[in-house]
C-alpha positions, 0 to 999 in steps of 0.5 A: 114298781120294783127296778126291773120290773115289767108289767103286761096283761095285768101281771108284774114281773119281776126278780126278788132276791135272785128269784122270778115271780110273776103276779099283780096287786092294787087297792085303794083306801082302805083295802089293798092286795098282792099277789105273787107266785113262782113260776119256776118254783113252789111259792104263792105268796098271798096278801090281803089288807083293811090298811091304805095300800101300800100295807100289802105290798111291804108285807109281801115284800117282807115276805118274798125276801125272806123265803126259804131255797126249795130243792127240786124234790120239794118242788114237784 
């Protein structure tokens, strides 16, 4: 888990990068996932691996970090 991050109903919650995003991820060997979206926000970031975790949540990571500021014209 990320510093900061608190976890409920099956779903992390958590601050990346100044931004919120509420979502959930596992696997085991050989398959992995996450998923992460932006409640307040316009992302879904979505990410399936045939790799040992955790090959999903870095790329998700790599991801989330790098999204682009979305105005709120693009938003709705």
């Amino acid at each position: 888990m990320f510093q900061g991050e608190r976890y409920a109903y099956g779903f992390f919650d958590r601050v990346v990068a100044g931004r919120r995003f509420v979502g959930h991820g596992g696997g085991a060997p050989g398959m992995n996932g996450e998923l992460a979206f932006e409640p307040n926000g316009g992302y879904v970031v979505v990410v399936l691996s045939n790799f040992d975790p955790p090959a999903a949540w870095q790329m998700a990571g790599f991801i989330l970090i790098r999204l682009p500021a979305l105005t709120s014209m693009q938003i709705r």
